[in-house]
N, C-alpha and C positions, 0 to 999 in steps of 0.2 A: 580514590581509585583512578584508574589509568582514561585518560580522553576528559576528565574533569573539568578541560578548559573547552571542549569543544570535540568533534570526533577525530578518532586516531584512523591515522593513512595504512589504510592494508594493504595488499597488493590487489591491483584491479584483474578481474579475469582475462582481458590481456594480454597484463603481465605474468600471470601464472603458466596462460596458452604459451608463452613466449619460452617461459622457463624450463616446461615443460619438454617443446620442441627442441630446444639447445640444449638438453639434458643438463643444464646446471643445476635444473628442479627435476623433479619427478612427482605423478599423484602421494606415492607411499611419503616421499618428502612433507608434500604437501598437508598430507594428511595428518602426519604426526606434528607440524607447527599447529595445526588448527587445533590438535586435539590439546596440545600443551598451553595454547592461550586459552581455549577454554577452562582449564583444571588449574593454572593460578589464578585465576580470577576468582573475587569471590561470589558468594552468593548475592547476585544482584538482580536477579528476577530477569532474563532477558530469556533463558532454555527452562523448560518445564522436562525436557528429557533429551537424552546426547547419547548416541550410538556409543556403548564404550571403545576405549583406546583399541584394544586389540581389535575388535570386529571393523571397526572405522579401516585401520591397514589391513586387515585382509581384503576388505572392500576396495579401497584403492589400491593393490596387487591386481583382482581380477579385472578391475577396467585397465591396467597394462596388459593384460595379457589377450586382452580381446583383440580381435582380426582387424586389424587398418583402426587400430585403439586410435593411433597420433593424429589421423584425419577427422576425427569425430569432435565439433566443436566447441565441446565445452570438455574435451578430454580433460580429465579430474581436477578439474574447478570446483570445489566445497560450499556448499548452499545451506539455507536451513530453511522450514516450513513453518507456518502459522498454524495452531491445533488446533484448527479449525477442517484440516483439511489430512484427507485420509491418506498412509502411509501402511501398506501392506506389513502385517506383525507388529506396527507399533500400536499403543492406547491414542487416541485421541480423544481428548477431553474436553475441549474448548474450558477450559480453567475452572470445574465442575468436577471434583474428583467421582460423585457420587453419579455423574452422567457419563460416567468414560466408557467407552467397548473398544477392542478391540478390532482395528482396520481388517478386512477379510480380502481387501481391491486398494492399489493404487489410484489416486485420482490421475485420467491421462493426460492433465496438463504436467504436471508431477513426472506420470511415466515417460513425459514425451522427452525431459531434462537428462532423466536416469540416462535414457535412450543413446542422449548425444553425448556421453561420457561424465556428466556431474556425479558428484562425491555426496550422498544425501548424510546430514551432521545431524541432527536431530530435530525436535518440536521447538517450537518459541512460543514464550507468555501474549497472553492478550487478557482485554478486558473480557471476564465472564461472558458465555456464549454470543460474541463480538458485541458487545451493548454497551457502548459507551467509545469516548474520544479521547479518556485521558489516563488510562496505564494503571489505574487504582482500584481496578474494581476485577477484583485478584483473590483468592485463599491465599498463594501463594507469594513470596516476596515482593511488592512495590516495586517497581521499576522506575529509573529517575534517570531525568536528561543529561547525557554525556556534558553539559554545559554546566553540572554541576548548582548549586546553591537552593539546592532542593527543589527544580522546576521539576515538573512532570514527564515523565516519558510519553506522553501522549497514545492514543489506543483506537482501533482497539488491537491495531496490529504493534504493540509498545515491542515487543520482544525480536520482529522482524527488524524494525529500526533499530535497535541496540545490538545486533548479531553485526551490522553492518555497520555502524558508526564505530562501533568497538575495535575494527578489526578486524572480524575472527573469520570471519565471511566475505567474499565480497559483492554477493548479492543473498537475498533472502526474497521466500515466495509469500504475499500478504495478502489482503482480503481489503473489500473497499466498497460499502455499502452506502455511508454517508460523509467518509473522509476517512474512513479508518486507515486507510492507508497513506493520505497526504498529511497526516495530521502529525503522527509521528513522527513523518519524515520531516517535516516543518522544525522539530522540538531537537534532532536531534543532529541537523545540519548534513542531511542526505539528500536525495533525489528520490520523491515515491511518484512511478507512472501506475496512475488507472486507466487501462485502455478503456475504448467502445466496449460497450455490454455487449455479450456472446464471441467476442474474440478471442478469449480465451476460456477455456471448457470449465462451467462451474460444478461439473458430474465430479463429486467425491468430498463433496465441501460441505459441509454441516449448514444448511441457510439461515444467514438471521433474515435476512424480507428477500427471497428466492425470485421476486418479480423485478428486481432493485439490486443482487451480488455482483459483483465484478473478483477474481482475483487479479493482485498487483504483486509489483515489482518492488523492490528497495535496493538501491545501487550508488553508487559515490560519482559516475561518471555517463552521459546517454549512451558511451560507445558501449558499455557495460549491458545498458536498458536493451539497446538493439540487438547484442549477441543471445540476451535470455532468449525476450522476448519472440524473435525467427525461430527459436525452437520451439517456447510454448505455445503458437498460435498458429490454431489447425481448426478446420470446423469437427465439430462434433455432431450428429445426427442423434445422441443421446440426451444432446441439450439443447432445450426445446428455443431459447433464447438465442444460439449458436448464427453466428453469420463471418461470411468473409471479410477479408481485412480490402481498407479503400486503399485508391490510389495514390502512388508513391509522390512526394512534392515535383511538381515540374519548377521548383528555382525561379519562380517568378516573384516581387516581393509582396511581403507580409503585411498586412494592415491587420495595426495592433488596436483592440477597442479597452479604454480607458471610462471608468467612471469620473464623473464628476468628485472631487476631493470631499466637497461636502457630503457626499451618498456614501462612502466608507465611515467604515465604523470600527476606533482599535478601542472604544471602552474605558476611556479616559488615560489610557497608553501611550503619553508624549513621546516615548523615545522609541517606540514602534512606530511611530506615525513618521518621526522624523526621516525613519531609515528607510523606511516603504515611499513616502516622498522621494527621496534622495534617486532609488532607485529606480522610481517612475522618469526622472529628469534623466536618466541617463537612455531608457527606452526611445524618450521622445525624440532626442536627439537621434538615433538609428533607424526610426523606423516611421513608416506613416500612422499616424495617430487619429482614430475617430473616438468621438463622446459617445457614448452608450450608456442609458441607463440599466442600474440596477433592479429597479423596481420589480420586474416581472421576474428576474432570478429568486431574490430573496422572498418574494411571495410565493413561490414553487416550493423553498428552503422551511418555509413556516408550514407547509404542509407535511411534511415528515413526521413531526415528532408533536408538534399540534394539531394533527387529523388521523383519520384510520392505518394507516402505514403502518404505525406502530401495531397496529394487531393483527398482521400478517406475521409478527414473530411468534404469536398464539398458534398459526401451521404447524412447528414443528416446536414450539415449546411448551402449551397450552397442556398435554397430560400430565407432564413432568412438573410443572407448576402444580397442575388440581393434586399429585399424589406424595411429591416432596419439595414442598416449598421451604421446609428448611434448608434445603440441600443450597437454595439459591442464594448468591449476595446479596441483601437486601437492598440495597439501589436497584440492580437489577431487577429484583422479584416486584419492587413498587412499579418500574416502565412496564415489565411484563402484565401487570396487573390493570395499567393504565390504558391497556388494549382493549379492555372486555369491555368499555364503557360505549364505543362507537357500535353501530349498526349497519346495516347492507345499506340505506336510506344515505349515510354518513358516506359511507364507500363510492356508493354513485357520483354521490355531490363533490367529493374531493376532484373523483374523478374527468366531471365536467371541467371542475375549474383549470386543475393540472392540464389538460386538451387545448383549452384557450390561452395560458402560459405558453405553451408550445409553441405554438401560431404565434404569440407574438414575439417571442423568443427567434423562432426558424426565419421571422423580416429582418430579425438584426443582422443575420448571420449573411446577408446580402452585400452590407456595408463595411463587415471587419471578418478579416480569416483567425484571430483568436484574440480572447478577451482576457483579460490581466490582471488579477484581483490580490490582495496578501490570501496567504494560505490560512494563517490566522492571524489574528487583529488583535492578540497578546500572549501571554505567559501567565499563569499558573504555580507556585509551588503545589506540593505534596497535601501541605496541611489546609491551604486555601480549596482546594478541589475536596478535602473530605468534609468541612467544614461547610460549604453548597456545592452540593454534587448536581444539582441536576442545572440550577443557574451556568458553573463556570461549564460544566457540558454543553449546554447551549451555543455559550458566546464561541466557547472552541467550535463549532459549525457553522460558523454563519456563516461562509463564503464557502461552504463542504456539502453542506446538506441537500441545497438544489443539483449537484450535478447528475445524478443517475435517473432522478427524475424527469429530468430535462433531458435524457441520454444524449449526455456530453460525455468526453474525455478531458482527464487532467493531470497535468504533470508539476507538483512542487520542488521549486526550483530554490536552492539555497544562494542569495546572493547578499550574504557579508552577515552583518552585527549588529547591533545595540550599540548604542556609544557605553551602557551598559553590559556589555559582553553577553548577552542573551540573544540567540541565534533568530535573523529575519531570512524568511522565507515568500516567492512569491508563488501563484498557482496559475499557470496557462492552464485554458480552456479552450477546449474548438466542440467546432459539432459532431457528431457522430462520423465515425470514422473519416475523421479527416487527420486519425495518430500521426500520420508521419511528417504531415507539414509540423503540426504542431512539436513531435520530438527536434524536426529540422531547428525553426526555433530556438528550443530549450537549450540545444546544441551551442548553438549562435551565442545564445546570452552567456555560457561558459564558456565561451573563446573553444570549443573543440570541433575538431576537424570531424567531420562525418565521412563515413564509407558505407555504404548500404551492401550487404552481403547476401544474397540468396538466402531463401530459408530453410530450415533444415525440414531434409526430409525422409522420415524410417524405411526403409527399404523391406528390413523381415525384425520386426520385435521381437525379443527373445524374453521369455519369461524369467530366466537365469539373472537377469540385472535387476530382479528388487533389492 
């Protein structure tokens, strides 16, 4: 299929703003390429549902025809959503045919996009009610990495990455609990930012651990990340997690924290190893370098999914389990079931310890402004990930799992290859809203020039633009 060697170059948002404004494009243009790469393509598990052809153009008709349409900043730029997250008349499903309802409300990170002129394309695949990191754990078609040779699309947002590696899109909105969003983007040679938790509004999003969501971003470029993003980050008073965005980089330089080589871990992955080395030497050379251990990250990381956390997904999926557990993937229904075993006793204790991680976590962040880990420490095929599902799930978290924990932010960053042609990925972290140094950064390491733009902001939302 198309991008088999690696992802295919779309037009970035932009370049479509650009196309747009010089009328060589137009939305209804635009719209009708997206709707035509979608429909050669085949069935390859990346859309679980796609606005059809004619409603998509009349959709992009009415944001031309909207009042000062040209000035509104992402005037009909084409996106797609993870089905996790609600869209007014669409199903959302989270990959659960037999859990699906019908959206009654935009989620208003969602509405804040529509707002600024975006083109909403449809739902994207992920793993069953976001539970898992690597793209298989689906009813629906498997999803497989643009890099081809049967590696994984990685999950659980597998379909936000594939909208955007493919083409078809040039950004898509995802979810990012334990990595769900850096993971894929790792697998499929994109950029996934998860901002600070509450910077963007988790009101309309189905929770897998609602103390622990984030939604993210998936885009090919940070100028891309920036343009969404100033749209979608507004506080919310509906979300009890909700905070403001920190301050903008003052251009001072970056002190990058480096583990120790022996404290990573790619899993006996010689040529991931070689190529995450490779590009640790080129860091060093640019930038000031401190050691920093691992240890207190990865021991917050081992708390996820070997302590009570996991049965915070029992909030909102605990009756649907007790009344139709066939309904669920069976991986899935075994983690969901793996919840019931911890107690409030279990939940305290975690939670001491996670308090004291912190503490010693928030002294690091004294000596280094972000810390620079691989986003993951190998590849996967299709048939290795269904053959141990919950092992090669694991090792895909290692460096994922601690960050919301830790309320850190993270942005995987695609820089190069395998000598193998399997795509290496690294992940910036910073502290809690410290996003824009950190995007600054991410910037840097893809040689792109940064422009920081004002954020958008609704003046009188019109209910007319779902």
């Amino acid at each position: 299929m198309p991008g088999e060697s690696g992802p295919t170059t779309g037009p970035s948002v932009a370049e479509i703003l650009a196309s747009h404004a010089a009328g060589t494009g137009s939305p209804v243009k635009t719209a009708a390429r997206v709707a035509d790469a979608i429909a050669s393509g085949a069935d390859d598990g990346t859309w679980l549902s796609t606005v059809p052809r004619d409603e998509l153009l009349a959709a992009a008709e009415n944001i031309e025809k909207r009042p000062g349409a040209r000035t509104l900043p992402l005037y009909g730029v084409p996106f797609g959503v993870k089905d996790s997250i609600d869209v007014e008349g669409v199903p959302t499903t989270l990959s659960c045919p037999d859990y699906a309802y019908v959206a009654t409300a935009t989620a208003p990170a969602v509405r804040r996009l529509l707002d600024a002129g975006a083109l909403y394309v449809g739902k994207t695949n992920l793993d069953q009610f976001a539970t898992g990191l690597n793209g298989t754990r689906t009813p629906y078609t498997v999803p497989r990495s643009v890099y081809g040779g049967g590696i994984i699309s990685g999950g659980s947002s597998s379909g936000s990455a594939l909208a955007v590696a493919l083409g078809q899109v040039p950004f898509a909105v995802a979810t990012d609990t334990a990595g769900s969003g850096r993971v894929p983007a790792a697998l499929n040679g994109v950029i996934g930012y998860k901002p600070s938790r509450g910077l963007i509004s988790t009101v309309g999003l189905v929770p897998a651990c609602k103390s622990l969501d984030c939604l993210s971003v998936m885009a090919t470029c940070i100028g891309d990340v920036d343009r969404v993003v100033d749209v979608m980050m507004d506080r919310d008073d509906d979300d009890p997690w909700s905070r403001d965005r920190g301050p903008l980089h003052d251009g001072s330089d970056i002190r990058v924290g480096l583990p120790t080589v022996e404290q990573l871990e790619f899993f006996g992955d010689v040529e991931m190893r070689r190529a995450h080395l490779t590009f640790r030497d080129h860091l060093a050379r640019r930038y000031t370098v401190v050691d920093v251990s691992l240890e207190p990250f990865l021991a917050a990381g081992a708390l996820l999914y070997q302590g009570p956390w996991v049965a915070e997904r029992l909030v909102e999926f605990g009756e649907f389990l007790a009344v139709r557990p066939d309904s669920i993937h069976p991986v899935v229904r075994d983690v969901l079931r793996s919840g019931q075993r911890y107690t409030a006793v279990d939940a305290f204790a975690a939670l001491q310890s996670l308090q004291e991680l912190k503490a010693m976590v928030g002294r690091l962040w004294k000596q280094m402004d972000v810390l620079v880990v691989p986003t993951i420490g190998t590849t996967f095929t299709v048939g290795e990930v269904l053959e141990r599902p919950i092992d090669t799930n694991a090792m895909l978290g290692h460096y994922t799992h601690f960050g919301n924990l830790l309320d850190l932010l993270g942005v995987a960053v695609p820089v190069g290859l395998t000598t193998d042609g399997r795509p290496a990925s690294a992940m910036l972290l910073g502290a809690a809203l410290t996003d824009d140094l950190v995007l600054h950064l991410a910037a840097q390491l893809l040689d792109e020039p940064r422009a920081r733009a004002a954020p958008f902001e609704i003046v009188e939302p019109s209910e007319e633009h779902a």
